[in-house]
Structures are given as C-alpha cells and as structure tokens.
Gaussian input, Z-matrix of N, CA and C with variables (Angstrom, degrees):
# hf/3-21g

backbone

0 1
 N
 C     1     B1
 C     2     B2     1     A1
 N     3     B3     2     A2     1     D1
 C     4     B4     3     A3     2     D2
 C     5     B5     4     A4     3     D3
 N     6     B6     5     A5     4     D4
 C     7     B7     6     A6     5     D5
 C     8     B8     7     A7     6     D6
 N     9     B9     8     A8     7     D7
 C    10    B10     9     A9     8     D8
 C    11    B11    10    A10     9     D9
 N    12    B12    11    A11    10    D10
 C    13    B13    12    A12    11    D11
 C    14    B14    13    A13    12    D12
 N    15    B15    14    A14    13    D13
 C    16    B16    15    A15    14    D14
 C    17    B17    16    A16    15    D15
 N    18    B18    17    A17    16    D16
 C    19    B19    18    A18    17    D17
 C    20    B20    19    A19    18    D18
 N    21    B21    20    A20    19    D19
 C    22    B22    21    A21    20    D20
 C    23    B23    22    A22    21    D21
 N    24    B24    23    A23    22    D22
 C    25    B25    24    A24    23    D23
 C    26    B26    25    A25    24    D24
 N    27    B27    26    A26    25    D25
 C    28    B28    27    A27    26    D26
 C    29    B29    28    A28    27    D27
 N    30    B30    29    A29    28    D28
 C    31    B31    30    A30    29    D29
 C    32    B32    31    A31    30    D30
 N    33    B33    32    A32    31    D31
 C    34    B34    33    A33    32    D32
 C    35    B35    34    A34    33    D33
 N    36    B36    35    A35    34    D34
 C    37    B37    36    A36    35    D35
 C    38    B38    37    A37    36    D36
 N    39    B39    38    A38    37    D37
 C    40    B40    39    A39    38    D38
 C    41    B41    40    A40    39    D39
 N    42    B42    41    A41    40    D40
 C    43    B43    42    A42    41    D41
 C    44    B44    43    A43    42    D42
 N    45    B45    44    A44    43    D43
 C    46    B46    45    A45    44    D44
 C    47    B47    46    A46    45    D45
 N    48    B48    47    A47    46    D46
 C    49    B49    48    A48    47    D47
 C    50    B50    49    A49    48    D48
 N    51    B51    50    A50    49    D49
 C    52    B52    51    A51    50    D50
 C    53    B53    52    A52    51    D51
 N    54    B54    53    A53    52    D52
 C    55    B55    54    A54    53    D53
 C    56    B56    55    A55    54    D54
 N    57    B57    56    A56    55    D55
 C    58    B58    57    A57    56    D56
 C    59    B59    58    A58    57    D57
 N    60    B60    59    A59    58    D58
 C    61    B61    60    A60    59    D59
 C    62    B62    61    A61    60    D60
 N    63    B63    62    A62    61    D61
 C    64    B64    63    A63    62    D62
 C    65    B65    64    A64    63    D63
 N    66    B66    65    A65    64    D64
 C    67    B67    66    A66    65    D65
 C    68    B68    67    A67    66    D66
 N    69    B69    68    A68    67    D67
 C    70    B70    69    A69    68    D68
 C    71    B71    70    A70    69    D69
 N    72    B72    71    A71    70    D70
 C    73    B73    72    A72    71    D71
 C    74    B74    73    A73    72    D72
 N    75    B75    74    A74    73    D73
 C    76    B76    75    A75    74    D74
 C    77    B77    76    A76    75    D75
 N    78    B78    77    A77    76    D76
 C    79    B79    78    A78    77    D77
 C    80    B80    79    A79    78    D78
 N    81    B81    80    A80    79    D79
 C    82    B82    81    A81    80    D80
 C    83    B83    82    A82    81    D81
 N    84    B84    83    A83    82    D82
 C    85    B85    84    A84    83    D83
 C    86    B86    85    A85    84    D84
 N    87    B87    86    A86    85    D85
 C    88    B88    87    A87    86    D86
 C    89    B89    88    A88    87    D87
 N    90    B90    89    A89    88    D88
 C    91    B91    90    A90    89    D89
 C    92    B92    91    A91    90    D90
 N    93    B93    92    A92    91    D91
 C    94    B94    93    A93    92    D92
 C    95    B95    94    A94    93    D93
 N    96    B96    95    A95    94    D94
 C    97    B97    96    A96    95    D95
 C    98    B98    97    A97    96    D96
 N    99    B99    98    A98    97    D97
 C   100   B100    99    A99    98    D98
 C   101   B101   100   A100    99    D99
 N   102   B102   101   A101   100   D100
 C   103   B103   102   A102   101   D101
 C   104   B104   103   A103   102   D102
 N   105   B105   104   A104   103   D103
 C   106   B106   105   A105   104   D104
 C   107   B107   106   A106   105   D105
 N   108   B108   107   A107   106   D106
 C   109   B109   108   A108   107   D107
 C   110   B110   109   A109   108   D108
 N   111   B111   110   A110   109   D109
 C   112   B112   111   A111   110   D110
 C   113   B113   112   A112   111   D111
 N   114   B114   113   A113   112   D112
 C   115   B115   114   A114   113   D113
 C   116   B116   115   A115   114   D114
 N   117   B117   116   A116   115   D115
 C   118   B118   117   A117   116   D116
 C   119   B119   118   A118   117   D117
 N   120   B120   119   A119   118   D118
 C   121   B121   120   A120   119   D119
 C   122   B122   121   A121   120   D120
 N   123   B123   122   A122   121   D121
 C   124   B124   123   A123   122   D122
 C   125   B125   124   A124   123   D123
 N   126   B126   125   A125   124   D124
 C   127   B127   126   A126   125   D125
 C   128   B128   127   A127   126   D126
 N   129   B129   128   A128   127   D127
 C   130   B130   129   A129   128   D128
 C   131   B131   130   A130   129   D129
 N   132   B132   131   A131   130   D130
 C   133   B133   132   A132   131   D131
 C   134   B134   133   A133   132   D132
 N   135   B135   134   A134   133   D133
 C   136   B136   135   A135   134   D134
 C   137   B137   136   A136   135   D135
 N   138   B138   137   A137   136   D136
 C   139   B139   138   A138   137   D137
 C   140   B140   139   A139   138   D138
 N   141   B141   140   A140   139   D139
 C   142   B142   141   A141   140   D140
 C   143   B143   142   A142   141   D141
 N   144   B144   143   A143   142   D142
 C   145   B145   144   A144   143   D143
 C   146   B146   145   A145   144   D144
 N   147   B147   146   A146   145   D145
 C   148   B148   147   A147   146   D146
 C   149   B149   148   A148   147   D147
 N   150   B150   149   A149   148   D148
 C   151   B151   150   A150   149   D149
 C   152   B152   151   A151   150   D150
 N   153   B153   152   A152   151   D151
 C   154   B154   153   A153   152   D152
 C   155   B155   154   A154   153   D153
 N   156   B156   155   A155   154   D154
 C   157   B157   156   A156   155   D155
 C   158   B158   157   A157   156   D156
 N   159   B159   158   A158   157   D157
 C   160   B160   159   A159   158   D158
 C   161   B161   160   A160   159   D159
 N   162   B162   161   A161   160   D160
 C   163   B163   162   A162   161   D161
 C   164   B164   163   A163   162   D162
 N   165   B165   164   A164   163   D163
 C   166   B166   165   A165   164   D164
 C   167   B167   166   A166   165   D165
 N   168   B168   167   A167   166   D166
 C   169   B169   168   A168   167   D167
 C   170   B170   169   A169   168   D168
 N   171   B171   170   A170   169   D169
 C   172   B172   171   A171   170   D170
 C   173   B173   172   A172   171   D171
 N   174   B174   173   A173   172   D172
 C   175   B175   174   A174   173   D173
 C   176   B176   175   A175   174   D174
 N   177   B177   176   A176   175   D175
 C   178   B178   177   A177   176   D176
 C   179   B179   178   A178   177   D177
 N   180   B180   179   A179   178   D178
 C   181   B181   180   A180   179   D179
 C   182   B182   181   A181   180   D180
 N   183   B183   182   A182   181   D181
 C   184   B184   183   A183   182   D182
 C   185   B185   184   A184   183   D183
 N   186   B186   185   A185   184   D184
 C   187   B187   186   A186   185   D185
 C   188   B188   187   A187   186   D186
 N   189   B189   188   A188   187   D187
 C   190   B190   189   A189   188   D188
 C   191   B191   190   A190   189   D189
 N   192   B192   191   A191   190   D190
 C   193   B193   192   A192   191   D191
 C   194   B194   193   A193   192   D192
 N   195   B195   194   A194   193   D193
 C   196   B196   195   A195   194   D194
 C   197   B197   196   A196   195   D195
 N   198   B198   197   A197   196   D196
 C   199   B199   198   A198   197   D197
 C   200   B200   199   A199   198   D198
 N   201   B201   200   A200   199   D199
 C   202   B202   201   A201   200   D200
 C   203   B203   202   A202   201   D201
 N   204   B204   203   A203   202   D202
 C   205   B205   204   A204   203   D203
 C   206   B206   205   A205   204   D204
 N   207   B207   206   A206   205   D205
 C   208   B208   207   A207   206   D206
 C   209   B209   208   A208   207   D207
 N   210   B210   209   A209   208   D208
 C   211   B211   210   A210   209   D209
 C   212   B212   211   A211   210   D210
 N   213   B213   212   A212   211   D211
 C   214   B214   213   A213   212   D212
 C   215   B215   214   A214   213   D213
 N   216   B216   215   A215   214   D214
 C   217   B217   216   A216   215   D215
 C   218   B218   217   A217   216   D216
 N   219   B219   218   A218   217   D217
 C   220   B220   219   A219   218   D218
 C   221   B221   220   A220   219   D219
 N   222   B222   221   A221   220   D220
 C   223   B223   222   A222   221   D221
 C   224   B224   223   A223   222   D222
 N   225   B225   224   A224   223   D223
 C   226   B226   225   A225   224   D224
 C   227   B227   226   A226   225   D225
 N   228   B228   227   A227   226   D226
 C   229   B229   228   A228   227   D227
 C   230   B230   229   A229   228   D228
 N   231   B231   230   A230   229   D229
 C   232   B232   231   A231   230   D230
 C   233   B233   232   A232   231   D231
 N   234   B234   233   A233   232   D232
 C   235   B235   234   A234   233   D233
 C   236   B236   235   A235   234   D234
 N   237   B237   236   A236   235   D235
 C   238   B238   237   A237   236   D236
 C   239   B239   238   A238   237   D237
 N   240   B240   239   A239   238   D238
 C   241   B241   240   A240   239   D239
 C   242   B242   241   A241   240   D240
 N   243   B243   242   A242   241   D241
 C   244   B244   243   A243   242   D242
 C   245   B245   244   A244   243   D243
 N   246   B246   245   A245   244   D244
 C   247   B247   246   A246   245   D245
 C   248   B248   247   A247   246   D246
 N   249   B249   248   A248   247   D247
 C   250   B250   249   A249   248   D248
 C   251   B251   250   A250   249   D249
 N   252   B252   251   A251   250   D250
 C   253   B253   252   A252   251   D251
 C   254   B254   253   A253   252   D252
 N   255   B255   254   A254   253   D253
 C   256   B256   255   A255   254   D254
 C   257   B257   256   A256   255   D255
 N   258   B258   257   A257   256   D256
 C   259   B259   258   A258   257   D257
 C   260   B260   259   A259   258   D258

   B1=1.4312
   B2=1.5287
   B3=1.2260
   B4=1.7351
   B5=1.8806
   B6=1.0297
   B7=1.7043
   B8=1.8005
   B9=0.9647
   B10=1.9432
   B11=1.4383
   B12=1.3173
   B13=1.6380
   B14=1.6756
   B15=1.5261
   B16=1.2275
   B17=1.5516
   B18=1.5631
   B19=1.6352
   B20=1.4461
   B21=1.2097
   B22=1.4843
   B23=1.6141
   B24=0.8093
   B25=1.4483
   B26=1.1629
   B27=1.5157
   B28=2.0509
   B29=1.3218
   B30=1.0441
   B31=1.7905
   B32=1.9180
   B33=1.4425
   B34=1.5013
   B35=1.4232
   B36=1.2867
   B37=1.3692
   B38=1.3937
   B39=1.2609
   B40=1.3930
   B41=1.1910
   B42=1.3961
   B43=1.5517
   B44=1.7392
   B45=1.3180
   B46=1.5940
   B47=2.2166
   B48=1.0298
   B49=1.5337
   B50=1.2801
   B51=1.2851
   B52=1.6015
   B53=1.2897
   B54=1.7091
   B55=1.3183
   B56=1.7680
   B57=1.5634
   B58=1.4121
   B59=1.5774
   B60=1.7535
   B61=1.7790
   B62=1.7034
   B63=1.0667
   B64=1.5139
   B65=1.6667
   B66=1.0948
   B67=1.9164
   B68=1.2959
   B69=0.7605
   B70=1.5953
   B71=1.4972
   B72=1.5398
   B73=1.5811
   B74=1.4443
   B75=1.3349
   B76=2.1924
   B77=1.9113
   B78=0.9981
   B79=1.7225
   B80=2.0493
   B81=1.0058
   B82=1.4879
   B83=1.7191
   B84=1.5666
   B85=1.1580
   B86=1.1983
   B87=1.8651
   B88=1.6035
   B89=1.2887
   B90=0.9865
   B91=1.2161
   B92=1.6502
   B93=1.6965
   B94=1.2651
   B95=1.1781
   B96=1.4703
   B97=1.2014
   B98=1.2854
   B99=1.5087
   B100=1.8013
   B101=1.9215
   B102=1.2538
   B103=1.8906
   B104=1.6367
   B105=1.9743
   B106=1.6689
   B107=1.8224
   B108=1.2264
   B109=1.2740
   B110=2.0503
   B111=1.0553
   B112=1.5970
   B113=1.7604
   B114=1.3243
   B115=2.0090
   B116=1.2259
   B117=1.4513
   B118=1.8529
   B119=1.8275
   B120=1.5675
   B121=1.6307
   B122=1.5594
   B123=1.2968
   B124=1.8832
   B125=2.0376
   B126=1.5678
   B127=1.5477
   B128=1.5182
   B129=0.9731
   B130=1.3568
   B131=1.5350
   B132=0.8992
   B133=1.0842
   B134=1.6780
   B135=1.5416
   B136=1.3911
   B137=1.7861
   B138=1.1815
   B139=1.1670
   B140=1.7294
   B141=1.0434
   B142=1.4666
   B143=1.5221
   B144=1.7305
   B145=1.1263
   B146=1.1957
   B147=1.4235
   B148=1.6463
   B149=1.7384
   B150=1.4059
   B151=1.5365
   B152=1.6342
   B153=1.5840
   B154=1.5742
   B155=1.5756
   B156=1.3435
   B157=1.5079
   B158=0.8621
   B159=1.3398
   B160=1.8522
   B161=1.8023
   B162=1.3842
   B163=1.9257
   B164=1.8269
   B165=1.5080
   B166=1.8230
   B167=1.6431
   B168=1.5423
   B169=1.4866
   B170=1.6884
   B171=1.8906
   B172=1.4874
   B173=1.8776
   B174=1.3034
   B175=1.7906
   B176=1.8619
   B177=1.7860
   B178=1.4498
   B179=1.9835
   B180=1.0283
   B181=1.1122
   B182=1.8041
   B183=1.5643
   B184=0.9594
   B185=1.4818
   B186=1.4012
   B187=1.4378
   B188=1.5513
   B189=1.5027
   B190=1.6480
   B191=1.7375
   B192=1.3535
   B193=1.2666
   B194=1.2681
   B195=1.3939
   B196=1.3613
   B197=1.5525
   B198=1.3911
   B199=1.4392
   B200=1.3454
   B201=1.3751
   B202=1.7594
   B203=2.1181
   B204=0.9626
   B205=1.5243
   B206=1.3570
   B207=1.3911
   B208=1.4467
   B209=1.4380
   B210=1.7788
   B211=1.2573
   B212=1.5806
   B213=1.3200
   B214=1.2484
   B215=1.8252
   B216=1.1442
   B217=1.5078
   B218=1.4369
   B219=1.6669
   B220=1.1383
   B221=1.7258
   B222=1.8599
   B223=1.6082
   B224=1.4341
   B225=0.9492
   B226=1.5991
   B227=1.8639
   B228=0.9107
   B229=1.7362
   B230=1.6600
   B231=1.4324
   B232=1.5791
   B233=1.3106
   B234=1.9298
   B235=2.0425
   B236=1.2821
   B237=1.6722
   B238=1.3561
   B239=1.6472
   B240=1.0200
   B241=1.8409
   B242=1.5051
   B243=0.9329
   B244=1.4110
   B245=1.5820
   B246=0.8474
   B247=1.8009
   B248=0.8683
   B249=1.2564
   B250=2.1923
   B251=1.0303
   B252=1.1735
   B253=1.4690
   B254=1.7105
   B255=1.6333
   B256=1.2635
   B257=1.6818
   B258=2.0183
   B259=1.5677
   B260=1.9987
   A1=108.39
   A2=101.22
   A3=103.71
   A4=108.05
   A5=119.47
   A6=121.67
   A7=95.14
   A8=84.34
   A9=88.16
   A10=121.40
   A11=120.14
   A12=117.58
   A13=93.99
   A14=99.30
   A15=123.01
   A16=112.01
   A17=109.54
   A18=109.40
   A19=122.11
   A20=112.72
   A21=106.71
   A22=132.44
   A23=127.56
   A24=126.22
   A25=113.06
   A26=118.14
   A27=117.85
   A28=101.63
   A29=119.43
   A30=108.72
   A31=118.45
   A32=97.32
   A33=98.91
   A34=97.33
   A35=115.64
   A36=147.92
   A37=109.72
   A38=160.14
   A39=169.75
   A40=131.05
   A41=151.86
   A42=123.01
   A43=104.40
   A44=113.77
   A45=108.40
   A46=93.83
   A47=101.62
   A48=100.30
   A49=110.45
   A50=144.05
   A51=169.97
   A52=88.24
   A53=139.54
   A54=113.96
   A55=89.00
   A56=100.17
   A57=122.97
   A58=114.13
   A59=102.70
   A60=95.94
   A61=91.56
   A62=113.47
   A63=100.15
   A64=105.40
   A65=110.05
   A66=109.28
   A67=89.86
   A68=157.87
   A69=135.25
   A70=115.30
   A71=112.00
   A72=113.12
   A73=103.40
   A74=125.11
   A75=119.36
   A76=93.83
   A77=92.04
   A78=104.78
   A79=84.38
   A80=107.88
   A81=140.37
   A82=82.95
   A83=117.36
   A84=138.87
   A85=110.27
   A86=111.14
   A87=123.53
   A88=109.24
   A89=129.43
   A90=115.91
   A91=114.83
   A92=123.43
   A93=123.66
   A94=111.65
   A95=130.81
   A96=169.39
   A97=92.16
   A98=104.68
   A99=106.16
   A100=79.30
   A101=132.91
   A102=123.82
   A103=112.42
   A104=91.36
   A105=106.04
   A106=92.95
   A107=124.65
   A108=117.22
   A109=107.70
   A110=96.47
   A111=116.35
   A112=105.39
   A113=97.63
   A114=107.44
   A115=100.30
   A116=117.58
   A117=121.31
   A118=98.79
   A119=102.86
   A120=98.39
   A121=109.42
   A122=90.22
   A123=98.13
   A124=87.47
   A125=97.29
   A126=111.92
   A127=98.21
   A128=132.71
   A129=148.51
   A130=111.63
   A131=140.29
   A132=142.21
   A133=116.71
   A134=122.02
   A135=100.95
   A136=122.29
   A137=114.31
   A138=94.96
   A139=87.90
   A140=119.13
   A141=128.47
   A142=88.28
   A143=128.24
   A144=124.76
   A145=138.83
   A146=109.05
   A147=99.02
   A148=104.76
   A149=95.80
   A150=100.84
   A151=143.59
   A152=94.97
   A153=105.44
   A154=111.21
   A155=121.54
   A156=132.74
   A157=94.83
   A158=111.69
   A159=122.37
   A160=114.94
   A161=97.98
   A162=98.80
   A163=85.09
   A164=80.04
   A165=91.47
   A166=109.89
   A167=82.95
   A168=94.51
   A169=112.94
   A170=87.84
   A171=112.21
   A172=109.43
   A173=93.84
   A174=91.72
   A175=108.66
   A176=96.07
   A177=106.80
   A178=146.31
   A179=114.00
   A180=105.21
   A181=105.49
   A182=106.33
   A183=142.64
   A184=128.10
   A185=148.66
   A186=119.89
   A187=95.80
   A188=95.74
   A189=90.81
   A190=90.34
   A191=126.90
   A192=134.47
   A193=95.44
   A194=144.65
   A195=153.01
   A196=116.29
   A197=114.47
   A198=123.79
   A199=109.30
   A200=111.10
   A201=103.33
   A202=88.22
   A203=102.23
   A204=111.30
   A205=119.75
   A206=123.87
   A207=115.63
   A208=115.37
   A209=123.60
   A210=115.32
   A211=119.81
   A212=111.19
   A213=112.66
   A214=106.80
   A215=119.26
   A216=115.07
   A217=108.33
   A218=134.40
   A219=120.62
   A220=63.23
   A221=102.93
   A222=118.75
   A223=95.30
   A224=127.92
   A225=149.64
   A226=129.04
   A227=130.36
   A228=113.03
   A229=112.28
   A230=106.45
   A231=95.58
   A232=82.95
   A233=102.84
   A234=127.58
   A235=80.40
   A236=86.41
   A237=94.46
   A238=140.58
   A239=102.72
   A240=125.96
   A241=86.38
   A242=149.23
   A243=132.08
   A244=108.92
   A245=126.37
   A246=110.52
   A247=130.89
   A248=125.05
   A249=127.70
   A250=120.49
   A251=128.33
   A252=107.57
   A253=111.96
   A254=99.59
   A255=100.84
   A256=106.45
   A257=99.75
   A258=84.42
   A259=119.44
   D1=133.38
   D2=-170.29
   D3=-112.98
   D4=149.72
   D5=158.79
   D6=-29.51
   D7=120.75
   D8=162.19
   D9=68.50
   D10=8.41
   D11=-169.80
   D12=-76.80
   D13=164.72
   D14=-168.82
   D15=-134.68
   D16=97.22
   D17=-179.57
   D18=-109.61
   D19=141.57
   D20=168.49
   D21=-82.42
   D22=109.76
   D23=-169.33
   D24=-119.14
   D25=135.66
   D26=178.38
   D27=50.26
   D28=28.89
   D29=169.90
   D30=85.32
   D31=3.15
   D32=174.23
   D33=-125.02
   D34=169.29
   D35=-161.35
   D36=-97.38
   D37=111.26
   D38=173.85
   D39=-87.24
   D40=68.42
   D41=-176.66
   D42=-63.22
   D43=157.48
   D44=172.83
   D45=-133.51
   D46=131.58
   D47=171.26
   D48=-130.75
   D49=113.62
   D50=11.37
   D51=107.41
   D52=87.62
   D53=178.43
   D54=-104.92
   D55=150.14
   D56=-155.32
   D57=-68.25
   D58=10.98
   D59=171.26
   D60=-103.78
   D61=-7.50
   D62=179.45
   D63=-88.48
   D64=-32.10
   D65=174.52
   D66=-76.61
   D67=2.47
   D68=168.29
   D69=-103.17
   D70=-24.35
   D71=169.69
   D72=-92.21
   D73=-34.51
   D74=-155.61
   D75=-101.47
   D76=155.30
   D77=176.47
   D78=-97.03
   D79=163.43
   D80=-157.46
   D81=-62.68
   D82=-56.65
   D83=-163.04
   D84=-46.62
   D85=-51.22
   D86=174.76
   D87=-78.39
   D88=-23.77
   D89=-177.39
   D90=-78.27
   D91=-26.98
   D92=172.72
   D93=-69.16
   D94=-39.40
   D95=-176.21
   D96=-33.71
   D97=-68.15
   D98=-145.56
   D99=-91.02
   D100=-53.60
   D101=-177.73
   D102=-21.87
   D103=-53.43
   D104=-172.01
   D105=-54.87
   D106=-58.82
   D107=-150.97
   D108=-74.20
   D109=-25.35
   D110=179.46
   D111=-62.48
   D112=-51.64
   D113=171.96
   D114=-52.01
   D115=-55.20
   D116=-127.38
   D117=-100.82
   D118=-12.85
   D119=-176.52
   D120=-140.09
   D121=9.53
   D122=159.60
   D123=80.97
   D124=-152.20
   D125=-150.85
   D126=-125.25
   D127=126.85
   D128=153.96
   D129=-48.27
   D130=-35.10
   D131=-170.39
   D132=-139.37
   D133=117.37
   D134=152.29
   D135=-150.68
   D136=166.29
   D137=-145.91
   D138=-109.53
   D139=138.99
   D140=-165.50
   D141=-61.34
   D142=-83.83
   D143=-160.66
   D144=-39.81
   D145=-37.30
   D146=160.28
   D147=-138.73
   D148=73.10
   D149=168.53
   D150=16.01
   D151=15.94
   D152=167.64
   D153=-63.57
   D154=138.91
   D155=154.57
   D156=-90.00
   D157=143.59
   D158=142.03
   D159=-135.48
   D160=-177.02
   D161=-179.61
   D162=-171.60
   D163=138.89
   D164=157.07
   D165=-122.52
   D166=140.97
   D167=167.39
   D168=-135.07
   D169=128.15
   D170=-177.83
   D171=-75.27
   D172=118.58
   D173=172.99
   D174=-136.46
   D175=103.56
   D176=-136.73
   D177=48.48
   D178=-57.68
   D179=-171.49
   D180=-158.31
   D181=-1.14
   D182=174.81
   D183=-77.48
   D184=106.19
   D185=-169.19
   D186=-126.08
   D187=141.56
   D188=-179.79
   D189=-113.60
   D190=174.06
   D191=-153.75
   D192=-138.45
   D193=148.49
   D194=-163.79
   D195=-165.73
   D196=112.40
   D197=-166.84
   D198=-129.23
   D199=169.04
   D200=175.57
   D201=-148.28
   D202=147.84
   D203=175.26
   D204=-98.02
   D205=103.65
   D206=-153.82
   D207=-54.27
   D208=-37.58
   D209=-174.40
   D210=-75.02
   D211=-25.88
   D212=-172.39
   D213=-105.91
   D214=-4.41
   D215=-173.81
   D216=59.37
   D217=28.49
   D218=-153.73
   D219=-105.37
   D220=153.34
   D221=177.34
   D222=-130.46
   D223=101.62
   D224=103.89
   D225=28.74
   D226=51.14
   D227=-179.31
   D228=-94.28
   D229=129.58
   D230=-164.54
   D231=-169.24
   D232=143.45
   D233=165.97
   D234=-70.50
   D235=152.15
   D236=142.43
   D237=-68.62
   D238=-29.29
   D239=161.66
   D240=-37.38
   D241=-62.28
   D242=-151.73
   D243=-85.23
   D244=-28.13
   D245=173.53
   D246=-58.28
   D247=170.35
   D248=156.61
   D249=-42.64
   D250=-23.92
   D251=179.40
   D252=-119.61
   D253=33.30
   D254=166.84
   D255=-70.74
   D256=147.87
   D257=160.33
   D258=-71.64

C-alpha cells in the first residue's frame, strides 16, 4: 500500500492514503491487514453528520486508526501520534 494508491474493490473505486505515522508504527502486513478487515466487515463507528466511518485496530499495544470519507471514499490509515492534537 502506497501514499495515495487507488484500488478497486466490490466494484467501487477506493483511494487508500498511508499517512507516515502509521508506516512508521505498522509493518506493511498490519497495515493491509486491518484495510482488508475495514472493506470486508464494514466500520465500527460512524458518525451520522458527516458520514465518516472509522475502526481501530489494536496490534499489541499499538493502535492504528482507519477511516473512510463519505464523499470522496478517500480511506485514511493513521497513529494517533500523528495528528493535531498529538502531544
């Protein structure tokens, strides 16, 4: 999975973007890992108002975060360490 790749899955179109605190915590493996499971079992979470999904997945002590943007289908893998309101 690369910054910016673009897959087709079930007949729809996907962007997926890899933001670079999650390649620095997930091996390649977890990171397909948790997309495959994010496609294949939908979203743990979503928030009616502006139609974001998301899901976390714990791999040991580690959590990677997984979102999809309803208008654009663009999906998201990212630590939390990497956002704004990291300390």
């Amino acid at each position: 999975m690369y910054l910016g790749q673009r897959l087709v899955t079930e007949g729809r179109a996907v962007s997926v973007v890899v933001e670079p605190s999650a390649r620095e915590m997930f091996t390649p493996r977890e990171l397909a890992a948790a997309f495959k499971e994010f496609l294949e079992r939908g979203a743990q979470y979503l928030d009616a108002e502006t139609g974001i999904r998301a899901s976390a997945y714990r791999f040991g002590e580690r959590v990677l975060l997984v979102y999809e943007e309803a208008e654009t289908s663009l999906v998201v893998l990212t630590h939390p360490s990497g956002g704004p309101y990291s300390p």
